[in-house]
N, CA, C, O and CB atoms as a CASP TS submission, in Angstrom:
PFRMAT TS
TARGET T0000
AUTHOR 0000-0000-0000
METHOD Language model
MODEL 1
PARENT N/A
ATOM      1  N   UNK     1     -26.751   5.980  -9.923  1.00  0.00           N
ATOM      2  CA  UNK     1     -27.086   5.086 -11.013  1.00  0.00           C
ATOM      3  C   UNK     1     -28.535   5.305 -11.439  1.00  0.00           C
ATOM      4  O   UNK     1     -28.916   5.314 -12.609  1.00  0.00           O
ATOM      5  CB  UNK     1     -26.854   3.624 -10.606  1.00  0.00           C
ATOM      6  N   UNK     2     -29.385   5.499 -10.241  1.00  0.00           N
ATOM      7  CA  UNK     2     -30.850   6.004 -10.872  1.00  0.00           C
ATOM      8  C   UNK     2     -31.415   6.905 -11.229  1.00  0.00           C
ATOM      9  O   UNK     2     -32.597   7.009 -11.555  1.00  0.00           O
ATOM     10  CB  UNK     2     -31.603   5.902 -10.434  1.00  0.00           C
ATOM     11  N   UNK     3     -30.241   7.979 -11.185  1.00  0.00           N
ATOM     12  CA  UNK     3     -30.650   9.299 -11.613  1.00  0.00           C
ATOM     13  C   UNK     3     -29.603   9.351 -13.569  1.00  0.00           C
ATOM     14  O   UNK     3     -29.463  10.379 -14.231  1.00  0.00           O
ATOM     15  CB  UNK     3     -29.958  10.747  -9.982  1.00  0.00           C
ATOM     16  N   UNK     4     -29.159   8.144 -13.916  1.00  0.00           N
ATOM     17  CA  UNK     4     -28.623   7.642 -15.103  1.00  0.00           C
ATOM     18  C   UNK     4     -29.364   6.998 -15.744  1.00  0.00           C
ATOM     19  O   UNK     4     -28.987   6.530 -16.818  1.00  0.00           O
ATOM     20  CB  UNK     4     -27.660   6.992 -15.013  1.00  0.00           C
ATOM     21  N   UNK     5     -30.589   6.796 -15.285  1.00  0.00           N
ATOM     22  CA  UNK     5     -31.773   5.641 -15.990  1.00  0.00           C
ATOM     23  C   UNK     5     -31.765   4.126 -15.631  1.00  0.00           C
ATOM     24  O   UNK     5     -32.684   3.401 -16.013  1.00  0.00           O
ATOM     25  CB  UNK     5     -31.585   5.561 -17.635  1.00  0.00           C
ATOM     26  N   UNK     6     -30.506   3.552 -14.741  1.00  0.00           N
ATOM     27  CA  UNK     6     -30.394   2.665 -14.327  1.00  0.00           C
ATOM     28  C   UNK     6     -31.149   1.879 -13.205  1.00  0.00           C
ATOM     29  O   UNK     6     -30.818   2.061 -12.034  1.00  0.00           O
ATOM     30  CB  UNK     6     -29.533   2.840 -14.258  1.00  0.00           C
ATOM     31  N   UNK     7     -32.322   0.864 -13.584  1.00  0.00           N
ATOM     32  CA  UNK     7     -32.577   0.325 -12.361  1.00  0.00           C
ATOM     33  C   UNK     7     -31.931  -0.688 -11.653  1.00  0.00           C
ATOM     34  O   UNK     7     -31.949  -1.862 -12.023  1.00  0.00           O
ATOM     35  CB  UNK     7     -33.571   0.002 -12.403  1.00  0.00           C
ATOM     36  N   UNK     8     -31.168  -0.158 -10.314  1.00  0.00           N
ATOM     37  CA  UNK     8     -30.600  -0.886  -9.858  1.00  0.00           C
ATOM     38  C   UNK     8     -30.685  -0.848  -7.966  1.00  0.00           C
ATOM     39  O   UNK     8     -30.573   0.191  -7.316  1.00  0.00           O
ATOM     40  CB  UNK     8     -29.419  -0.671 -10.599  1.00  0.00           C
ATOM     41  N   UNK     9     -30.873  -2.037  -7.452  1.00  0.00           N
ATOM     42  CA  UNK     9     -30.888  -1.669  -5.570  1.00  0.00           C
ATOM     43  C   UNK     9     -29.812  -1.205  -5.152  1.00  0.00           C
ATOM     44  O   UNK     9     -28.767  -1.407  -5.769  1.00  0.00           O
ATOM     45  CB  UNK     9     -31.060  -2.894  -4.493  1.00  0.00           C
ATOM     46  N   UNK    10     -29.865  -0.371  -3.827  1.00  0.00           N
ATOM     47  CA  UNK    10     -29.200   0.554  -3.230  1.00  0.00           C
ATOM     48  C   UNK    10     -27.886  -0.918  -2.598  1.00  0.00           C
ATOM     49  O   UNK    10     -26.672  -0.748  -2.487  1.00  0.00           O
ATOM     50  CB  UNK    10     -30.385   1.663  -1.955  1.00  0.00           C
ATOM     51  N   UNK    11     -28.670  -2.271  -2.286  1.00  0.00           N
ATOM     52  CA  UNK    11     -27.780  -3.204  -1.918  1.00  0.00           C
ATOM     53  C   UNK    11     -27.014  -4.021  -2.684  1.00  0.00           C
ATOM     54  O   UNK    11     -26.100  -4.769  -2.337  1.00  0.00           O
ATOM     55  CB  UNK    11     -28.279  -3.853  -1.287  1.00  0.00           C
ATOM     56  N   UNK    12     -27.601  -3.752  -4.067  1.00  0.00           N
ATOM     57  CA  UNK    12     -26.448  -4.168  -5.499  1.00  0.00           C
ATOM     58  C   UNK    12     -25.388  -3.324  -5.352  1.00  0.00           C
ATOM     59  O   UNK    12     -24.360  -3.849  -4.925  1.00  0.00           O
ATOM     60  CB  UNK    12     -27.035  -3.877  -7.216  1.00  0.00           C
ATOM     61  N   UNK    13     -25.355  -1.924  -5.639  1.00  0.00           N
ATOM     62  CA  UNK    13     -24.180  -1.156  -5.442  1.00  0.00           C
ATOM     63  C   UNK    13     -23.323  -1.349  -4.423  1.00  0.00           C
ATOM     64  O   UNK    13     -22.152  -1.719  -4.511  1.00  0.00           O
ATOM     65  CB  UNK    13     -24.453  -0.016  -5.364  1.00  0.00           C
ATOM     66  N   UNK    14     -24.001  -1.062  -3.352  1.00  0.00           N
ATOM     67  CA  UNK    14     -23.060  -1.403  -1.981  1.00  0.00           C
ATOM     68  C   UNK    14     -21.980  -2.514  -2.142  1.00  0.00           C
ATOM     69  O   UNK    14     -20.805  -2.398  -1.796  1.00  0.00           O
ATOM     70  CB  UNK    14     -24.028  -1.946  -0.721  1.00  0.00           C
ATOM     71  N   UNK    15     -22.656  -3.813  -2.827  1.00  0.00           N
ATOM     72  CA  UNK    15     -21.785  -4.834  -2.485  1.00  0.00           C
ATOM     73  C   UNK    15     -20.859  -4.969  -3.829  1.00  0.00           C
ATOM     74  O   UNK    15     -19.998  -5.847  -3.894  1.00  0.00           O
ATOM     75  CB  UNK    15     -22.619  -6.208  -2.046  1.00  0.00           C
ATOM     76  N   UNK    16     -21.042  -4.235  -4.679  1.00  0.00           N
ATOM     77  CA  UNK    16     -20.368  -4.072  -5.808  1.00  0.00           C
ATOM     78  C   UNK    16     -19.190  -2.955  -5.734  1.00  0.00           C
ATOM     79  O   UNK    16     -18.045  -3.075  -6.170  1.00  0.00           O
ATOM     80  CB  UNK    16     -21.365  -3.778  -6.817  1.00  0.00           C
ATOM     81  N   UNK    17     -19.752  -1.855  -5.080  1.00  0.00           N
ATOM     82  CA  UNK    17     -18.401  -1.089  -4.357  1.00  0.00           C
ATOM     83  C   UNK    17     -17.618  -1.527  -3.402  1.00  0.00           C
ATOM     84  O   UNK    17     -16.551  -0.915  -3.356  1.00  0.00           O
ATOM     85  CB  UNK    17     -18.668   0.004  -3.769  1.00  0.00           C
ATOM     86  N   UNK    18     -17.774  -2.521  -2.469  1.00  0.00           N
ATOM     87  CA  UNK    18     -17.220  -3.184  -1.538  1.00  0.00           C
ATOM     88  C   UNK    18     -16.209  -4.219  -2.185  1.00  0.00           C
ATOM     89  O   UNK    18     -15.085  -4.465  -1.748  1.00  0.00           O
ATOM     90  CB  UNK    18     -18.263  -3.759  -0.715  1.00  0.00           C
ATOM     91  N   UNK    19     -16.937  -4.908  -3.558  1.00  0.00           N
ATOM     92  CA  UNK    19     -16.379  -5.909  -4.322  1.00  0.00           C
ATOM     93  C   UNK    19     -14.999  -4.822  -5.003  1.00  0.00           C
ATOM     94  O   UNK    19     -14.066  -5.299  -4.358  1.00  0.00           O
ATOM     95  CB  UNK    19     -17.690  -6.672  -5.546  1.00  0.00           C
ATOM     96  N   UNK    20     -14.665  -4.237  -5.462  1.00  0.00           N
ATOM     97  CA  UNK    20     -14.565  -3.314  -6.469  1.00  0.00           C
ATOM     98  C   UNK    20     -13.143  -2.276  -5.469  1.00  0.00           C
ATOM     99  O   UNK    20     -12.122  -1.825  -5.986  1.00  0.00           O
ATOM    100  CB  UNK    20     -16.424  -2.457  -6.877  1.00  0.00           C
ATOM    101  N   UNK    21     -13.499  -2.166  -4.167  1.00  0.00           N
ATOM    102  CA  UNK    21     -12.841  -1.768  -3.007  1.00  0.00           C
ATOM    103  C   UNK    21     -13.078   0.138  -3.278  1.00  0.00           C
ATOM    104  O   UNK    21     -12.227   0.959  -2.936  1.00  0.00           O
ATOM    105  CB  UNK    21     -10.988  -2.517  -2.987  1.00  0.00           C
ATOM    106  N   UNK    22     -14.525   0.533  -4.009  1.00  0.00           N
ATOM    107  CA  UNK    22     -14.551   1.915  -3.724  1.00  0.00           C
ATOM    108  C   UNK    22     -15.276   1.777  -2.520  1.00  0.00           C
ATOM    109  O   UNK    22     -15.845   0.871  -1.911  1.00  0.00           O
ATOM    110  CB  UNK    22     -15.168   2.877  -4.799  1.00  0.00           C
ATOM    111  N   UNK    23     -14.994   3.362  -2.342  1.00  0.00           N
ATOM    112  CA  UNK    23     -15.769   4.005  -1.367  1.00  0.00           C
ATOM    113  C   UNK    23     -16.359   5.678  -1.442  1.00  0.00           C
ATOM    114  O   UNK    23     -15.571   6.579  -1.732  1.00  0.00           O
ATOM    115  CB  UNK    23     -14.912   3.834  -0.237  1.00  0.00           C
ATOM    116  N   UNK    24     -17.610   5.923  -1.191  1.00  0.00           N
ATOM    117  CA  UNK    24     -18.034   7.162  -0.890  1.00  0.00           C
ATOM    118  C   UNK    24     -17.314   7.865  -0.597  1.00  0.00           C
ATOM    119  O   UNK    24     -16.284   7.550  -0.001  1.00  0.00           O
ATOM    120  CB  UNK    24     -18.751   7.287  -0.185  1.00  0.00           C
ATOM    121  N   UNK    25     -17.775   9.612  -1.077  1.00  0.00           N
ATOM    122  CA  UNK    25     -17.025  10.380  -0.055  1.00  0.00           C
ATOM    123  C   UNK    25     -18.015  10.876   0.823  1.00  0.00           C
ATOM    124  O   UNK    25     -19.148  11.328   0.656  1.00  0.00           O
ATOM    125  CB  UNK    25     -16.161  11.521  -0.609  1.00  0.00           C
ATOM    126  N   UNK    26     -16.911  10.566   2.320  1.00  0.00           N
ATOM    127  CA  UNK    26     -17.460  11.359   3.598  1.00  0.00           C
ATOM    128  C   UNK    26     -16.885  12.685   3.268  1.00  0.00           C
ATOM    129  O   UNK    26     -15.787  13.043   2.841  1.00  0.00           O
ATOM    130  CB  UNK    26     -16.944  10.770   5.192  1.00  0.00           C
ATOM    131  N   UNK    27     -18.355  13.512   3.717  1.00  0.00           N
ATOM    132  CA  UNK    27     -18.328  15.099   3.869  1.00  0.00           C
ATOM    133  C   UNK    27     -18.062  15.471   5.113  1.00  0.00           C
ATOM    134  O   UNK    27     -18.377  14.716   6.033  1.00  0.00           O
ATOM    135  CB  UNK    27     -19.575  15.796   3.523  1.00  0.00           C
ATOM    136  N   UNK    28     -17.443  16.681   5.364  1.00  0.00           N
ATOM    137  CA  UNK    28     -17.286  17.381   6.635  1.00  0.00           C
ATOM    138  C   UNK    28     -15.564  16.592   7.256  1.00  0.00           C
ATOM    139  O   UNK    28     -14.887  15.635   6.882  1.00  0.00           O
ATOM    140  CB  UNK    28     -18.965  16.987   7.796  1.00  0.00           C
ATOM    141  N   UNK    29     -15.499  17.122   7.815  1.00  0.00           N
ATOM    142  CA  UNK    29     -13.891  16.604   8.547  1.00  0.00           C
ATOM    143  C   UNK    29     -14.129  15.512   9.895  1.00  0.00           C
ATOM    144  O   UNK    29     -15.136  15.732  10.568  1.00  0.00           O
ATOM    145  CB  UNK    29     -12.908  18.265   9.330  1.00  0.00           C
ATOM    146  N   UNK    30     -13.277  14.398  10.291  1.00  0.00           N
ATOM    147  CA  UNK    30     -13.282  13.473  10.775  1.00  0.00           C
ATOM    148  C   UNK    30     -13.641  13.826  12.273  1.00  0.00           C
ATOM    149  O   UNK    30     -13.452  15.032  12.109  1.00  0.00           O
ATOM    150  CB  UNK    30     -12.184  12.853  10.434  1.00  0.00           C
ATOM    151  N   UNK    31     -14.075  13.725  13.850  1.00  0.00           N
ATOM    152  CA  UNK    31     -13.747  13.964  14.611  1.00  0.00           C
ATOM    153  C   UNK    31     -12.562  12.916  15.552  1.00  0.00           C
ATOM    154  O   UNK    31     -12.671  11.748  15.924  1.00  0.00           O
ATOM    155  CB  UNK    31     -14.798  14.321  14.902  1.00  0.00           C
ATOM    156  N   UNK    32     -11.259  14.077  15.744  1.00  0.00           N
ATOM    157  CA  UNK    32     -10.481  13.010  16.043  1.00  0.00           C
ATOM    158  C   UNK    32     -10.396  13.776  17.765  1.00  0.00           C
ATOM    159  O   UNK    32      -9.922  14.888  17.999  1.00  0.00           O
ATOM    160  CB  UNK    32      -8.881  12.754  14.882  1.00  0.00           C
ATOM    161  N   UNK    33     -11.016  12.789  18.831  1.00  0.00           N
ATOM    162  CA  UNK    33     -11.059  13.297  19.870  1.00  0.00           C
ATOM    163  C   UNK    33      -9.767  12.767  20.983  1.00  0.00           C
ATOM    164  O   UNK    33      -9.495  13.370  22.022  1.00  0.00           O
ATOM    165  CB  UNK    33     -12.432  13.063  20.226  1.00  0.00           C
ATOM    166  N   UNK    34      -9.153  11.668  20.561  1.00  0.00           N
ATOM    167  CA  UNK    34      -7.713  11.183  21.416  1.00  0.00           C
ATOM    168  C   UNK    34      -6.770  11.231  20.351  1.00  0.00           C
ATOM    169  O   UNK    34      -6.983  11.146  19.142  1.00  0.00           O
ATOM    170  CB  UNK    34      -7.681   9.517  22.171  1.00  0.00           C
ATOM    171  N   UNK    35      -5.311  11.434  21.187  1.00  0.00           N
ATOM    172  CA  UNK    35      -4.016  11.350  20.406  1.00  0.00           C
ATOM    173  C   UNK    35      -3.250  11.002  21.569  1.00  0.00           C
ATOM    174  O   UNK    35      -2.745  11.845  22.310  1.00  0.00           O
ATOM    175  CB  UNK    35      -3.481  12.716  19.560  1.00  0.00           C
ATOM    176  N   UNK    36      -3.156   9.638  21.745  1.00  0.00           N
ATOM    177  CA  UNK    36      -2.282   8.798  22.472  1.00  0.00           C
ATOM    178  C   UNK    36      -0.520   9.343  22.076  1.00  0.00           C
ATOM    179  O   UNK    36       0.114   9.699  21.083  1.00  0.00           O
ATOM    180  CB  UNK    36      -2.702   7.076  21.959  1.00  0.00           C
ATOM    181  N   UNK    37      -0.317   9.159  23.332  1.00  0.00           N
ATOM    182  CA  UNK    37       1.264   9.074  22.843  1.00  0.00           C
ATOM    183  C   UNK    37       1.407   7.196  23.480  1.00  0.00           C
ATOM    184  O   UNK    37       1.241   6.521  24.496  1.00  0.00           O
ATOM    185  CB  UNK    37       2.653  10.669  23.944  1.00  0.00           C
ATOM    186  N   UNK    38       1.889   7.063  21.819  1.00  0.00           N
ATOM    187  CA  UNK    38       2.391   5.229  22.121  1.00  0.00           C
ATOM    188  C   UNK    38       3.647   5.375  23.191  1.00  0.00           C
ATOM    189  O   UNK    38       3.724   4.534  24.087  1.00  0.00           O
ATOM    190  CB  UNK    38       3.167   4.202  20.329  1.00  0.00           C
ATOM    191  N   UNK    39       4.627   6.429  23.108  1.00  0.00           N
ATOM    192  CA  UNK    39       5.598   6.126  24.262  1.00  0.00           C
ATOM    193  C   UNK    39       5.783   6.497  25.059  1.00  0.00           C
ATOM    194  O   UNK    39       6.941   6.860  25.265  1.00  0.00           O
ATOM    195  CB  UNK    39       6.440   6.079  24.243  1.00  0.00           C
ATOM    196  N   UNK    40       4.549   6.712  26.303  1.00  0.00           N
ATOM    197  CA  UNK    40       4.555   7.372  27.250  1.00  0.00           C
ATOM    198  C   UNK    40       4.323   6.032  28.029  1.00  0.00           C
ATOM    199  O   UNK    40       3.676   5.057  27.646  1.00  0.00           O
ATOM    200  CB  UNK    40       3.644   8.602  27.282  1.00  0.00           C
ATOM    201  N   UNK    41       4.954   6.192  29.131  1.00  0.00           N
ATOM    202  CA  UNK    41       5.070   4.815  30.238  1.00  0.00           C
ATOM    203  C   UNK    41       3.207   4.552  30.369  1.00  0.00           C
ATOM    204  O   UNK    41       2.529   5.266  29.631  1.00  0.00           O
ATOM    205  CB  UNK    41       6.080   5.384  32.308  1.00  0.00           C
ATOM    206  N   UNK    42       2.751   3.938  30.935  1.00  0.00           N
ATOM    207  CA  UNK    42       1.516   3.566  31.824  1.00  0.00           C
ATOM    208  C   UNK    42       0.923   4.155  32.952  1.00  0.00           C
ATOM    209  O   UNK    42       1.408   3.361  33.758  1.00  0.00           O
ATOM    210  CB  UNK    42       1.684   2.532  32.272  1.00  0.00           C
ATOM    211  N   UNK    43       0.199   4.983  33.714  1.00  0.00           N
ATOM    212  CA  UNK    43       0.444   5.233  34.669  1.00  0.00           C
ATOM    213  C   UNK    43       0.401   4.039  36.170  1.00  0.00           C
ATOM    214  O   UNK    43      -0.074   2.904  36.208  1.00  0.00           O
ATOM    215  CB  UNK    43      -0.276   6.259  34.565  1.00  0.00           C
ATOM    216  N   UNK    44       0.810   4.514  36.829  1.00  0.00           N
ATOM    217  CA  UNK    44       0.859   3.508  38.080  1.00  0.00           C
ATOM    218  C   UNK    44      -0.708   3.381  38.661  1.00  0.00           C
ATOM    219  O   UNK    44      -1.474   4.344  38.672  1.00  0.00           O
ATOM    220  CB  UNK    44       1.981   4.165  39.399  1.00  0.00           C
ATOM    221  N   UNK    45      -1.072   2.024  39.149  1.00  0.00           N
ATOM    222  CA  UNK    45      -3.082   2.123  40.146  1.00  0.00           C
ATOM    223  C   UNK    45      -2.775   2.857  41.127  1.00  0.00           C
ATOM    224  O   UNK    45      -2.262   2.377  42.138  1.00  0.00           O
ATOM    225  CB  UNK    45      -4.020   0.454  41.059  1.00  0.00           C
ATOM    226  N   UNK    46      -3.052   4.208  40.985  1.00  0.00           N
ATOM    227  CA  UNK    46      -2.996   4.918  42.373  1.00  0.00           C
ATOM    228  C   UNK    46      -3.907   5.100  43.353  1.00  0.00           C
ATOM    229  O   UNK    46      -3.829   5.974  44.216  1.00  0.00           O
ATOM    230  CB  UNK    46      -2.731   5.992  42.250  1.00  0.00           C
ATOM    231  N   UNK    47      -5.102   3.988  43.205  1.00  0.00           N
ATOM    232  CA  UNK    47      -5.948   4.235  43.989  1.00  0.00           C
ATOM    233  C   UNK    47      -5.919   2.211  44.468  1.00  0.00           C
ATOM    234  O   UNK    47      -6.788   1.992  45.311  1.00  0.00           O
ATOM    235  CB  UNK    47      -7.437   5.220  43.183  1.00  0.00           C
ATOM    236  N   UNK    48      -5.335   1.259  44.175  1.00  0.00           N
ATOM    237  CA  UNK    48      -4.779   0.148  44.634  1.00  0.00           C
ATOM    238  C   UNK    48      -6.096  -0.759  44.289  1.00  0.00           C
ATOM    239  O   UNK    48      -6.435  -1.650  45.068  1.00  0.00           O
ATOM    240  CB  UNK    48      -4.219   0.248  46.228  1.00  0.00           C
ATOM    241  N   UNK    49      -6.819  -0.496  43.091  1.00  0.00           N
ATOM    242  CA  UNK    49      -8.246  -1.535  42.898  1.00  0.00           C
ATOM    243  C   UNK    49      -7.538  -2.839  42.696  1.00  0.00           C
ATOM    244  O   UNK    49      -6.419  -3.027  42.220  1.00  0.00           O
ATOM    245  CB  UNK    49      -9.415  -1.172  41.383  1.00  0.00           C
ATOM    246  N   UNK    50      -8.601  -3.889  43.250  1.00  0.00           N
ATOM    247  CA  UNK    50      -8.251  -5.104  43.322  1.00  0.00           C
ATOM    248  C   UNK    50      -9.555  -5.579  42.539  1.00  0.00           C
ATOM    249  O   UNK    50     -10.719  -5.462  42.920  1.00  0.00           O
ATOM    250  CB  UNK    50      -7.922  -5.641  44.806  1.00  0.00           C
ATOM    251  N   UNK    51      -9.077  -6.156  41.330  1.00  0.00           N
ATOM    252  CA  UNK    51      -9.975  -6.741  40.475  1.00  0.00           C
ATOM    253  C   UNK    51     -10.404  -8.157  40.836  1.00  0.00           C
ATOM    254  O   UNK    51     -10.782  -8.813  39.865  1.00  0.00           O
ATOM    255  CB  UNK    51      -9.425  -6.710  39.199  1.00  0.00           C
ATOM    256  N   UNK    52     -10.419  -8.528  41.544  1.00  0.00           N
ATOM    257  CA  UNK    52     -10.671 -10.328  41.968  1.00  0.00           C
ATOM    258  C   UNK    52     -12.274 -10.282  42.529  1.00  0.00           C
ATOM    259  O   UNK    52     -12.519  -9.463  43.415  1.00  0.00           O
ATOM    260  CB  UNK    52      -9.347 -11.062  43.594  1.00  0.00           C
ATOM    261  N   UNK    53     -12.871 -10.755  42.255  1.00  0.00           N
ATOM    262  CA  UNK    53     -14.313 -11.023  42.320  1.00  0.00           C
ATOM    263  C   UNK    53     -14.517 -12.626  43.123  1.00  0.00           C
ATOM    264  O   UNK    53     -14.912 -13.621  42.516  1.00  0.00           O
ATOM    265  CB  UNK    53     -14.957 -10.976  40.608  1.00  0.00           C
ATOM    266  N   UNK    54     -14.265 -12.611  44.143  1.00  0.00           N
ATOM    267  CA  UNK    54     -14.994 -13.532  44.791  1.00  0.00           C
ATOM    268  C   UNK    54     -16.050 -14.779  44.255  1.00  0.00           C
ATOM    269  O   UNK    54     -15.821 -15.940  44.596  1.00  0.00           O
ATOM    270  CB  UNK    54     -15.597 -12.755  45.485  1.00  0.00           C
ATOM    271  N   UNK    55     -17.112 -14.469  43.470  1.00  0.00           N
ATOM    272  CA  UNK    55     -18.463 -15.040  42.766  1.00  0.00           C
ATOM    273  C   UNK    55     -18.748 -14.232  41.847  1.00  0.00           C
ATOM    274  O   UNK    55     -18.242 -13.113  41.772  1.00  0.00           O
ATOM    275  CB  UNK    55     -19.714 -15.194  43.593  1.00  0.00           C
ATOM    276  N   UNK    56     -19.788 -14.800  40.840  1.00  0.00           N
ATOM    277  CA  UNK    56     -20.229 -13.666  40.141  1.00  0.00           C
ATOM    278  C   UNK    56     -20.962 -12.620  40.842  1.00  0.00           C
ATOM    279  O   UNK    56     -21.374 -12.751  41.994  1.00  0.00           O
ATOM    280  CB  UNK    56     -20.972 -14.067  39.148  1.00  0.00           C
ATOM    281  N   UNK    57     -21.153 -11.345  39.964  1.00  0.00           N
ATOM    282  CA  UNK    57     -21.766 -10.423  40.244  1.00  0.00           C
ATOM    283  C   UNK    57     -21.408 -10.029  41.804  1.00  0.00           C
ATOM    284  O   UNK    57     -22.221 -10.113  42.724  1.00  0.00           O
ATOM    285  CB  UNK    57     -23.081 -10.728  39.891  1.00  0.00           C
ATOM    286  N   UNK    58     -20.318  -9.674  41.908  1.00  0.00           N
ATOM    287  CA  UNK    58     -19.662 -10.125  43.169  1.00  0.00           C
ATOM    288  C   UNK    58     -19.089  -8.199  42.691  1.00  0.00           C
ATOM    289  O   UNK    58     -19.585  -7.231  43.267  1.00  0.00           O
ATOM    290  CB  UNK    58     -18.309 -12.026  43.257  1.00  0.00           C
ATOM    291  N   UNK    59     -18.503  -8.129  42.084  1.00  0.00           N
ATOM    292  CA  UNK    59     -17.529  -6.721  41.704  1.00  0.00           C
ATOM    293  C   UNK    59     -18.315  -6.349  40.681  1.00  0.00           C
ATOM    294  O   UNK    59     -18.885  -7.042  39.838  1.00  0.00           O
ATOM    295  CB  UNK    59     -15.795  -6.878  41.186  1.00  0.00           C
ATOM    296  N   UNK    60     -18.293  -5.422  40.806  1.00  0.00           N
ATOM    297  CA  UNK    60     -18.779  -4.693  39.801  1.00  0.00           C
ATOM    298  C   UNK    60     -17.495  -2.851  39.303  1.00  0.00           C
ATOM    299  O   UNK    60     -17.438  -1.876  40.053  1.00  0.00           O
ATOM    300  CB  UNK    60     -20.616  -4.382  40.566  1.00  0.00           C
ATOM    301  N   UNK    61     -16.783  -2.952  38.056  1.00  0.00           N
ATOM    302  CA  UNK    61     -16.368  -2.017  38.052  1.00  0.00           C
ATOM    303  C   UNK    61     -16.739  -0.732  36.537  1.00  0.00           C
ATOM    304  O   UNK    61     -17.167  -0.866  35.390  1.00  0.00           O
ATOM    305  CB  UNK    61     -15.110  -2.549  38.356  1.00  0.00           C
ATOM    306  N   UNK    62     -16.394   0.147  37.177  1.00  0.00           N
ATOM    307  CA  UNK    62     -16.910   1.111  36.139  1.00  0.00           C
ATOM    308  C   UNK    62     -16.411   2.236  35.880  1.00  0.00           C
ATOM    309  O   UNK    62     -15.892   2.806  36.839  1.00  0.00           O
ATOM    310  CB  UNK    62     -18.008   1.431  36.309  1.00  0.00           C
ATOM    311  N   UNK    63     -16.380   3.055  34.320  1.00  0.00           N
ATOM    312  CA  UNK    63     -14.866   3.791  34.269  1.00  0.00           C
ATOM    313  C   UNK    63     -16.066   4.669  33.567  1.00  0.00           C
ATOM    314  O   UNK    63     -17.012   4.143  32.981  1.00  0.00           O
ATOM    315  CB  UNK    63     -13.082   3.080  33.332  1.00  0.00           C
ATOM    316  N   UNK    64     -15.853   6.303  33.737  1.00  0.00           N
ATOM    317  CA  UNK    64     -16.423   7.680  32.894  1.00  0.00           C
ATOM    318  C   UNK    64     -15.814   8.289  32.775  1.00  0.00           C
ATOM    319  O   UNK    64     -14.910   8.470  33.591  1.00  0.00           O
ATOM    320  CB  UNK    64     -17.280   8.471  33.172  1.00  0.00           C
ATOM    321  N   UNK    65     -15.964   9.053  31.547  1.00  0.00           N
ATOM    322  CA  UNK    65     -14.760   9.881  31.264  1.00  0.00           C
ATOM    323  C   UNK    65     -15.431  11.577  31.016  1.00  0.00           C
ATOM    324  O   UNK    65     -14.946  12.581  30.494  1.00  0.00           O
ATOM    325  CB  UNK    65     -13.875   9.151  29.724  1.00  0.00           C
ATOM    326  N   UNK    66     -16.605  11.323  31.597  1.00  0.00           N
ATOM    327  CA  UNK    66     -17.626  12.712  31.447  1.00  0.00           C
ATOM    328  C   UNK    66     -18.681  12.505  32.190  1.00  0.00           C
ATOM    329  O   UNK    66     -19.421  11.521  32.161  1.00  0.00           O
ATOM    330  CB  UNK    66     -18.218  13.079  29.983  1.00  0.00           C
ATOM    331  N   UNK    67     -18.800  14.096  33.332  1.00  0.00           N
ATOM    332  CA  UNK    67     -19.704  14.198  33.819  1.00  0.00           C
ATOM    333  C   UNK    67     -20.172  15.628  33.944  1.00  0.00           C
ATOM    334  O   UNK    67     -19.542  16.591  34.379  1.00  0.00           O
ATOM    335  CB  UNK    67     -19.567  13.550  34.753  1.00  0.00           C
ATOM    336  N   UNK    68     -21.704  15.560  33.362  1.00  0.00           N
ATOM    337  CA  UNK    68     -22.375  16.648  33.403  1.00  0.00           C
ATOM    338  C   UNK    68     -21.952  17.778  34.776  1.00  0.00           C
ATOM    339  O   UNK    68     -22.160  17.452  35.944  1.00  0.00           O
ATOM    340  CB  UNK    68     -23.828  16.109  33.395  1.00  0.00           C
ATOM    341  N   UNK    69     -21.380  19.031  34.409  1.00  0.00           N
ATOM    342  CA  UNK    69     -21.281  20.180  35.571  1.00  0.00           C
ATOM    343  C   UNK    69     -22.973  20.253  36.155  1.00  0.00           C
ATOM    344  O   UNK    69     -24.100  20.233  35.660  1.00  0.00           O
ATOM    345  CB  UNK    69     -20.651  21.973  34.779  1.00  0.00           C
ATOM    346  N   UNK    70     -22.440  20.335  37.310  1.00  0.00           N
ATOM    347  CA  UNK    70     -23.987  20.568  38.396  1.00  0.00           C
ATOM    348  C   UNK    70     -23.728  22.232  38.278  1.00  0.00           C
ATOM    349  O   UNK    70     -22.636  22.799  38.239  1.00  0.00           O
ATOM    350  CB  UNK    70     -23.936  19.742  40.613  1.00  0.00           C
ATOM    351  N   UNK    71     -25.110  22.856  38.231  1.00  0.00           N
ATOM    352  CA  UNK    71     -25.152  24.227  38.359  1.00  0.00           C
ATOM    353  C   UNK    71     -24.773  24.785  40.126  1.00  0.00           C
ATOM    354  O   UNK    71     -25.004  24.196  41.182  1.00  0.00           O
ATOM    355  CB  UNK    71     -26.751  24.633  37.792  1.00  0.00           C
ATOM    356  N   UNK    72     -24.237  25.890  39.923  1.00  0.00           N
ATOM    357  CA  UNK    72     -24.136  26.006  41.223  1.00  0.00           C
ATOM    358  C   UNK    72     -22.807  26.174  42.444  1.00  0.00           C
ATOM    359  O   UNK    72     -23.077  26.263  43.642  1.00  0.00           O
ATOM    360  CB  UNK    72     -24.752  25.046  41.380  1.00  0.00           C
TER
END
């Protein structure tokens, strides 16, 4: 719009394309890094964690799905 002679804020547009239901185009292709299969059973706790926490700060649990290779 301001390269049209139009003075107008970058947060007028926004909420006027939002109003309006456009949208930008995203460049470059999406990264799609999971593809669930919805009908694959669950797997079973094969390691038997027991989520029950006693008190707070009592359990603490924690899930990674990446870890840096050690050289070597």
């Amino acid at each position: 719009m301001q390269r049209e002679g139009f003075d107008i804020a970058r947060c007028t547009v926004e909420r006027l394309m939002r109003d309006l239901g456009l949208q930008g185009v995203i460049r470059g292709k999406p990264v799609k890094t999971t593809m669930s299969d919805k009908t694959a059973p669950c797997p079973l706790d094969q390691v038997n964690r027991q989520f029950h926490a006693p008190a707070p700060n009592m359990l603490w649990v924690s899930d990674f799905t990446y870890g840096a290779p050690r050289p070597g």
